[in-house]
Each structure stands twice: as C-alpha cells, then as structure tokens.
C-alpha positions in Angstrom: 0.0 0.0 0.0 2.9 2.3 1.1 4.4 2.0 -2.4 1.2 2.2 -4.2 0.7 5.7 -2.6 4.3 6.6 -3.5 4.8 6.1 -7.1 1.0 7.0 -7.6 2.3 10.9 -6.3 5.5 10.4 -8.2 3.7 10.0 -12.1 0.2 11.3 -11.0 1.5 14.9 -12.4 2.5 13.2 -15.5 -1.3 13.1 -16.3 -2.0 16.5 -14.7 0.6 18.9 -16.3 -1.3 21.2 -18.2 -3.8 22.2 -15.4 -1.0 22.5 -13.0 1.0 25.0 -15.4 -2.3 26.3 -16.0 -3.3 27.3 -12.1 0.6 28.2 -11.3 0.9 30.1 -14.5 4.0 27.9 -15.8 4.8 26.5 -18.7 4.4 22.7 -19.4 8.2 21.6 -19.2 8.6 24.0 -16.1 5.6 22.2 -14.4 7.2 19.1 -15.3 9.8 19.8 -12.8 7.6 18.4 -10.4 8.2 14.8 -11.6 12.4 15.6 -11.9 12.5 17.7 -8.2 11.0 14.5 -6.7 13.3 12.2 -8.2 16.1 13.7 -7.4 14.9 13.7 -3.6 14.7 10.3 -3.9 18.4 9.9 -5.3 19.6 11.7 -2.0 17.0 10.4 0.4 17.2 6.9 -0.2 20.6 6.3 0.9 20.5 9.6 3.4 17.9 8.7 5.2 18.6 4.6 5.0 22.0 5.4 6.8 20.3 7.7 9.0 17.9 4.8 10.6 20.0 2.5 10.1 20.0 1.3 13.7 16.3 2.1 14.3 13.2 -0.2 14.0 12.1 -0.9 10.5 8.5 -0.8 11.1 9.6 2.7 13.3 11.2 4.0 10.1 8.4 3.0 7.7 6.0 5.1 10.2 7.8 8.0 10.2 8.7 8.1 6.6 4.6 8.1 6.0 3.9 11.3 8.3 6.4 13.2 6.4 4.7 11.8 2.9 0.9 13.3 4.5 2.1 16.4 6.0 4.3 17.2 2.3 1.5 16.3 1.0 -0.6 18.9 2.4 1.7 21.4 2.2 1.8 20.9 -2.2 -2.6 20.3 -1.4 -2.8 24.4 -0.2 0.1 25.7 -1.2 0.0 28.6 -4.0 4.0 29.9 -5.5 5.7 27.4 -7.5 8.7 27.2 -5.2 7.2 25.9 -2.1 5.6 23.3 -4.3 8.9 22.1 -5.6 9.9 22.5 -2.0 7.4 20.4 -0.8 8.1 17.6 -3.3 11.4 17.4 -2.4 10.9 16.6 1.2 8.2 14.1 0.5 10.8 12.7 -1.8 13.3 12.1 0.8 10.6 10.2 2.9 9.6 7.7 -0.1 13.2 7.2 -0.2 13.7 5.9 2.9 10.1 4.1 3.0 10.9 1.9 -0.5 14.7 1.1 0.7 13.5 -0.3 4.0 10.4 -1.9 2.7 12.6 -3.8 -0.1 14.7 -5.0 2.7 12.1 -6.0 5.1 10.2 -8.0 2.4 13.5 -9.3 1.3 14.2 -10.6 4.8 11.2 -12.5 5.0 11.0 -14.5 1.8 14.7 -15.4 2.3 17.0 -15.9 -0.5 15.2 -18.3 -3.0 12.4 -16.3 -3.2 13.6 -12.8 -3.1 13.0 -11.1 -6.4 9.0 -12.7 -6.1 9.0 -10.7 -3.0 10.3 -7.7 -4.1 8.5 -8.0 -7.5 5.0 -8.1 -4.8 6.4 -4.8 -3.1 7.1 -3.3 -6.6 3.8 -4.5 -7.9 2.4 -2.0 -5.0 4.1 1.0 -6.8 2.9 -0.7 -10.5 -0.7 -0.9 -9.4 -0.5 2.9 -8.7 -0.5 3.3 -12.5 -3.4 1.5 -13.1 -5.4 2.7 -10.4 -3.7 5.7 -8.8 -2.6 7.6 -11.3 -5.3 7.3 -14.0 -7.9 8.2 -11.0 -5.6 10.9 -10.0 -5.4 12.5 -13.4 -9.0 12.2 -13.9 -10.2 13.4 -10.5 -7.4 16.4 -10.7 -9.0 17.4 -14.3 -12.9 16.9 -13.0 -13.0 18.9 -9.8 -8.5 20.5 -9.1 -5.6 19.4 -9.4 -4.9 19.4 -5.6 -7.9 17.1 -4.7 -5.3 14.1 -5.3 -3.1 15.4 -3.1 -5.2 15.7 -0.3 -6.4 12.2 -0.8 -2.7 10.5 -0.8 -2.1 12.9 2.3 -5.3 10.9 4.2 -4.4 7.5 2.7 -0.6 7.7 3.7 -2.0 8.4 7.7 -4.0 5.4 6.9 -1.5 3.5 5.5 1.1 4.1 8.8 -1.3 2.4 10.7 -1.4 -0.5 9.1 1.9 -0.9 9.0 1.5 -0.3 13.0 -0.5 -3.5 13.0 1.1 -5.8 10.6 4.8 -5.2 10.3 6.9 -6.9 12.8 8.9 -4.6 15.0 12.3 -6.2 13.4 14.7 -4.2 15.8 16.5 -7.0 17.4 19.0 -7.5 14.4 19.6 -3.7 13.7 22.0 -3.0 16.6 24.9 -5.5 14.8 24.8 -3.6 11.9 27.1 -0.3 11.7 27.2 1.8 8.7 31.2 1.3 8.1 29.9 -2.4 7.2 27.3 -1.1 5.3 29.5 1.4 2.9 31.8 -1.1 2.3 29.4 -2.9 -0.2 30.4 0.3 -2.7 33.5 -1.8 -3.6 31.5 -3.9 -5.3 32.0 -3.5 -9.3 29.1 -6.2 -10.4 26.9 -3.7 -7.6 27.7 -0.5 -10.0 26.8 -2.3 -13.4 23.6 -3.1 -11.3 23.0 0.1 -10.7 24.0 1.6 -14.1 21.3 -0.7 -15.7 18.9 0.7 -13.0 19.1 3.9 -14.1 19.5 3.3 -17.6 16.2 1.1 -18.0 13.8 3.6 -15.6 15.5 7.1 -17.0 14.7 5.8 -20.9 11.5 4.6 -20.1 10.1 7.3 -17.9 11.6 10.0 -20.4 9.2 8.6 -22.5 6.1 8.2 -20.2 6.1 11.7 -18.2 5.5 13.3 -21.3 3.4 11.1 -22.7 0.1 13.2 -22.6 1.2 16.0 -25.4 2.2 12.6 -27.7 -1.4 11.1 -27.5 -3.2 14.4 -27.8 -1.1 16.1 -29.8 0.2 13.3 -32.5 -1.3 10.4 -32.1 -5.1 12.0 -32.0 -6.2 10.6 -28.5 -9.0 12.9 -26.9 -7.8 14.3 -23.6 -10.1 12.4 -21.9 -8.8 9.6 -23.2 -5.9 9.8 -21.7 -6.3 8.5 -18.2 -7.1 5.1 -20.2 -3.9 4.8 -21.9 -2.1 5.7 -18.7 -4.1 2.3 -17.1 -2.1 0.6 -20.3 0.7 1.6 -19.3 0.1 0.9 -15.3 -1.2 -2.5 -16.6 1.4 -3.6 -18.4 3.9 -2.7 -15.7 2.2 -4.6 -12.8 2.4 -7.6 -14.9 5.7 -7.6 -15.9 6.8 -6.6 -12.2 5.2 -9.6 -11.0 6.1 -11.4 -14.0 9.9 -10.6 -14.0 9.9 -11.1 -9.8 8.9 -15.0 -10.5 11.3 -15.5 -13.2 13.9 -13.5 -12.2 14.3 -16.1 -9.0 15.5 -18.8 -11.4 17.0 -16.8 -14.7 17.3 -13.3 -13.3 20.1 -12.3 -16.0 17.6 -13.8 -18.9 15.3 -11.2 -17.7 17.3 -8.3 -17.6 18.3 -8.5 -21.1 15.4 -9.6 -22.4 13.5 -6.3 -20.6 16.2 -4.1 -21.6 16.2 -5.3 -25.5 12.4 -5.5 -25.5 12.2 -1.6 -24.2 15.5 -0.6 -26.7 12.7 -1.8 -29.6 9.4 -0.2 -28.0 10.3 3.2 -27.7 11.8 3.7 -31.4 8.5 1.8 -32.5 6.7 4.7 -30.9 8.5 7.2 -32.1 8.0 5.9 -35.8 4.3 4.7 -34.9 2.8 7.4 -32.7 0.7 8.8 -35.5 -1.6 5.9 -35.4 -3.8 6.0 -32.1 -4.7 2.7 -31.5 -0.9 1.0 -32.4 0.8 3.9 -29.8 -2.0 2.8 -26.8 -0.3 -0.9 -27.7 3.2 0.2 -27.9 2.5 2.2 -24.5 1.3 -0.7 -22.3 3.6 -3.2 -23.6 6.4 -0.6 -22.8 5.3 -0.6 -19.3 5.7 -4.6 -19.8 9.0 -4.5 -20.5 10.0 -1.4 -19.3 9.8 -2.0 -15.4 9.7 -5.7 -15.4 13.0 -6.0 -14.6 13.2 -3.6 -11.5 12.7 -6.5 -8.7 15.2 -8.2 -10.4 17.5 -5.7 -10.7 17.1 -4.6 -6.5 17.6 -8.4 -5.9 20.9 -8.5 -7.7 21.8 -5.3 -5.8 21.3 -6.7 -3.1 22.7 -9.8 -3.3 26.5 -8.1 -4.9 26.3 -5.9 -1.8 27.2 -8.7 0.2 26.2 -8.1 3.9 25.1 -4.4 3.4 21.4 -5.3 2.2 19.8 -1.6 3.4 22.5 0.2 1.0 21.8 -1.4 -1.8 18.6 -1.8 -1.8 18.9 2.3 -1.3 21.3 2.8 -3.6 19.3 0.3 -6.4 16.3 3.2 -5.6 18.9 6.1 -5.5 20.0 4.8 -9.5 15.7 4.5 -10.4 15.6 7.5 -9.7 18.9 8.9 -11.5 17.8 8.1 -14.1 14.2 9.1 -13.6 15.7 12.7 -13.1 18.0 13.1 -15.7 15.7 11.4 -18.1 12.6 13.8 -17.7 15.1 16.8 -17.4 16.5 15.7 -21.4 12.9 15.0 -21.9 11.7 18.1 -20.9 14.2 19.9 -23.0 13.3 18.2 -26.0 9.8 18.8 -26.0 10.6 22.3 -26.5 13.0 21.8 -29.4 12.3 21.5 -33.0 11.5 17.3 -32.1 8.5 18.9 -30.5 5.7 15.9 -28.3 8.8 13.1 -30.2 11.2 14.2 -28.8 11.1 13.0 -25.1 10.4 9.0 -26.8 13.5 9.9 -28.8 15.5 11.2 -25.5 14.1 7.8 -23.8 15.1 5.2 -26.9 18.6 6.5 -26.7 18.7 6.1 -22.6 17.1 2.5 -22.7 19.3 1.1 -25.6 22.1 1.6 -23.0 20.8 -1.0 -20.7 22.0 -3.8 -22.4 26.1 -2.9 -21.9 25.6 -3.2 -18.2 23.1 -6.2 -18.6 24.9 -8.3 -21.1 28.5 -7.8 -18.7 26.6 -8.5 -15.7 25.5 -12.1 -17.4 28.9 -12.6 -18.4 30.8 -11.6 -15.6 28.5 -14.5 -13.5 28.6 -17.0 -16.5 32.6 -16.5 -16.1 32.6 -17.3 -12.2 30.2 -19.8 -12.7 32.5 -21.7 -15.3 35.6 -22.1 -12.4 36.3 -21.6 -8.6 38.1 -18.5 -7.7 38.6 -19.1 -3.9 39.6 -21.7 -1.2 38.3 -22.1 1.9 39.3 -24.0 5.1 38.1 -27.7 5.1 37.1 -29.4 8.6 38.2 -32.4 9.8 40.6 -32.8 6.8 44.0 -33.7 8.1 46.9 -34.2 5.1 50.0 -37.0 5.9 52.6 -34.7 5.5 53.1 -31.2 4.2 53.4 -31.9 0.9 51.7 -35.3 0.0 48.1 -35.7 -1.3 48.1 -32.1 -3.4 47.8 -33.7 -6.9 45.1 -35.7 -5.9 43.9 -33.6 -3.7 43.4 -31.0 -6.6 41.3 -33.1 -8.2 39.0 -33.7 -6.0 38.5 -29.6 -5.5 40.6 -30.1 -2.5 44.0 -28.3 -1.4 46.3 -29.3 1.0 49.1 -27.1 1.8 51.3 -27.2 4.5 49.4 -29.6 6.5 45.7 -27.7 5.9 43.3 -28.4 4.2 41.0 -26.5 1.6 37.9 -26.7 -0.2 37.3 -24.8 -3.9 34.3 -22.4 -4.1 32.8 -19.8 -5.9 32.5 -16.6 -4.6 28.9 -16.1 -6.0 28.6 -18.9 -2.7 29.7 -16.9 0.0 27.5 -16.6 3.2 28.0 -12.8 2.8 26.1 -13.1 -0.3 23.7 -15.4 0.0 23.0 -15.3 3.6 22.5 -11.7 3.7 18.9 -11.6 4.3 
C-alpha cells in the first residue's frame, strides 16, 4: 500500500501537467519539474535517510517516513508559489526514499533468499498498481473537480496507511543494533553492484523519459482525446504490474535472462513509438507493452543489488532506488528539454530510446561476468576435519577432488557467487 501511494504521487503529475501549469501560471516543461525535483529527492534520500535509521526499528522508520509523505502532502494540497511546491516535493521525496529502501529490505528478509526477487516483485507491484489505479484516477479526478484534490487524498491515505503498517509489520529491531554503517558502505566496492545500478538507471530514465511526457504525444500526435488519456495511462500501469510480478517470479530462477530480455524489448518499444505514434490505436499498444518490459525487470534488478552488496542489504537496496531515480531525473530533465526543441511531443520518446538502448552494456557484462565465475572456482576455503599426511603429499590428488592441502591444511574450492556474505545476507 505504502508504495502504491508513493509512485502514484511520483507519475500522477505526468497526467495533470497542463492544469497544473495552467493554475501556477508555468509552462508545461517547467511544471514538469515536479516529476524531476522528486526524483532527485529520492536519489539523496534513499541512501541519506537509510543510513540515517540505520539502527532504528524498520517498522519505526516506515511510520515516520509516511507522516512526512501526509504532511508534504498537504503542504503541495494548499500551497500557491511554485517554489514551495517544488519544496514540498522534495521533502516528500526524501521520505519515499527511505520508505521503498526499507520496505525492499524487510520484504527481502522475509521471503529469504530463494524467493527474493517474487518478494520484491509483490512490493514493486504496489508501486505498479498505482499506474493503473492511482494515477489514471488521479489525473481524472485532478481534471474533474482541481488538481490538488489528489493530493489531499494521498495525504489521508498515507495516515491510513502508517497504521497498518503499526499493526502488521513486525517490530524487526533485534538484528539492527549488529549492523554499523562502516559495514554497510563497504558494499560500494563492489563492481558487479555498479553495473547493477548503471542498468537501473538506464532502464527507468529511458522509459520514464518517455512516459512523463506522454500526454502532449497522445493528444497532440497520435489524436487521442484528452479524456482519453487517463485510459492509456491504465495501459501503461497494466502492463507494468504484470511484468513486475512477472519478471519477480522468473527472475528467481533466470534473473540475468530477464534483464536483457526487458532491456532489449524496451530498446525496440520506444523507437517503435516514435516511428508509430501517428496511429492511435498502435501507440495505446506500444505504450502498455512498454510498461511490460520497461519495469519488469526492476525486482530483479534490487535483488541482484542486493545480493553483490554482500552483507550491506539496506544500502543497496537504497542505492538500487537512488540509480531509479537517477535516471528518472535526468531522463525527464533531457525529456523536458526536448519537448521544446524543434523534435517537438517526439522528442522525449527519442530522448528515452537513446537512454534505454544503453541498458543492455551493463546487462549483457553482468550475465557474463556471473557465466565466467560460474565456469571455475576462484577461492579456497578452510576444510574441517581434513588432516593431510605430510606437508606436501596428497596435493595432486587432492586437486582433483577440489581439495587443497598445503602445508598440512586443508581446503575446499568455491565460488564466490557462494559466499554466506552473499547469499545469507537476508
């Protein structure tokens, strides 16, 4: 529910920028600002704010983080200059940070390792099911009656919504005192972590390029009524959902499969729409199977963060948001700026084809990198209750057998793709 609420205020202007330029008396791209302010709270907040309650109670952390989401909230709800607005989203940003990286890791921790990416694809699938619902409803109810109604309904919702997670989230604070944020930092040594995140930011920032500007493309090329719109936008929110639940079940058995097949599928999509968006009834197609591919992969891709981060779960799993959002915010920046060029309602779906196609260089390493470990043991561990004859005897056979004896000890070959620190770490 808490990531429903969060991603349904994040894209929920997408579908309301032309009355909320209107009433503030800025232009289109400037109103649009409101989508890139928020992202780029989210790039600070998520790992800010994760290190910053690092040693509190998670269900503590997700409570708090939903009071500051209400009263921002308010604050955008009756709040008049432009400024405070982006003020306003900013802070609420920070808060949605620290909610989605703790919930990732709370869900995470209770599925345990075999099943986390079908967990985290269920918590995403919250945020997915905002643009089916939420946001379509948003845009419709902010173009029916004002564009601040929304706002004071997510502001109610999110009070709502703490006290659930009152009731059902266990208080999880016995394990938080071990953890120290040294420990948790040193997960940024990780190189398989950065291509991780790189693919993050590549695969939201091209597709959300595309999708925040999505409204002048239907009504203004394709020939959609602006009416219409909200409909298309349930497309899109439709197609995401599935393929975050869709991509969290597979991804759990062939999580590199997925990730290049999202990123290729997206890489094809959004050049299709560029070349396509004169025909209304082929772009509404292109659109929700965009959202297929698009964000399938995201559980995937925060489970594989996760998972190269070694014993610093809560980092990743902020930094994986941190790179979403990245890209989020640079892409609808570009976007922006291209809307107002001589591309005109193209140009953000030409800005988001270029951003997506990079996916696949961090995707297709990441496979290969892991099919290369895979293929051969890089470490030795200590064997017990293996005792060699002599210091020297036993190592050709012992070799073998993927054992090691030097010196009188004994070791085992392993991969480090099986270290406790990676697989344990939940």
């Amino acid at each position: 529910m808490g990531t429903f609420l969060m991603l349904t205020t994040e894209f929920v202007v997408a579908g309301l920028l032309p009355e909320i330029a209107g009433d503030l008396r800025v232009s289109v791209p400037r109103a649009g600002l409101l989508i890139t302010v928020f992202a780029a709270g989210m790039i600070i907040g998520a790992p800010l704010m994760a290190m910053l309650t690092l040693r509190l109670p998670r269900r503590l952390t997700l409570m708090l983080a939903l009071g500051v989401f209400a009263a921002g909230h308010l604050v955008v709800a009756v709040g008049s200059g432009f400024a405070l607005l982006l003020g306003a989203r900013f802070v609420t940003a920070l808060a949605t940070g620290a909610f989605w990286a703790v919930a990732n890791v709370a869900a995470g921790r209770a599925a345990g390792p075999a099943a986390r990416s079908r967990a985290l694809g269920l918590v995403g699938a919250g945020g997915m099911l905002a643009n089916v619902v939420g946001v379509p409803l948003g845009a419709f109810a902010g173009q029916l009656v004002s564009w601040r109604g929304p706002f004071w309904v997510l502001a109610v919702l999110a009070v709502a919504a703490a006290g659930l997670i009152a009731r059902t989230v266990p208080h999880g604070g016995g394990d938080r005192q071990a953890v120290s944020v040294r420990s948790e930092v040193t997960a940024l040594r990780s190189g398989r972590l950065w291509l991780v995140l790189a693919a993050c930011a590549t695969t939201t920032g091209g597709v959300l390029a595309a999708y925040s500007y999505i409204a002048p493309l239907l009504t203004g090329r394709a020939g959609v009524a602006a009416g219409l719109v909200p409909l298309v936008l349930v497309g899109f929110g439709a197609g995401a959902l599935a393929g975050s639940l869709v991509g969290g079940r597979l991804g759990d058995v062939r999580p590199h499969a997925v990730t290049i097949a999202a990123a290729a599928g997206a890489a094809v999509l959004l050049p299709a729409l560029c070349l396509l968006s004169g025909h209304a009834w082929v772009t509404v197609v292109l659109v929700a199977l965009l959202g297929f591919f698009g964000l399938g992969a995201n559980p995937v891709l925060i489970s594989l963060s996760v998972r190269f981060a070694g014993r610093a779960p809560t980092l990743a799993s902020a930094l994986s948001v941190s790179a979403f959002n990245v890209g989020t915010a640079v892409g609808t920046w570009v976007a922006g700026r291209a809307l107002g060029s001589s591309l005109g309602v193209v140009g953000p779906v030409v800005v988001g084809a270029a951003i997506a196609a990079l996916t696949l260089i961090p995707a297709i390493t990441i496979a290969l990198v892991q099919r290369r470990r895979a293929a051969a043991p890089v470490g030795w561990v200590p064997a017990a209750g293996c005792m060699a004859r002599s210091a020297g005897e036993g190592r050709k056979e012992s070799r073998r057998a993927n054992r090691l004896t030097v010196r009188g000890r004994c070791f085992v070959a392993t991969s480090w793709d099986t270290r406790p620190s990676e697989t344990e770490n939940f």
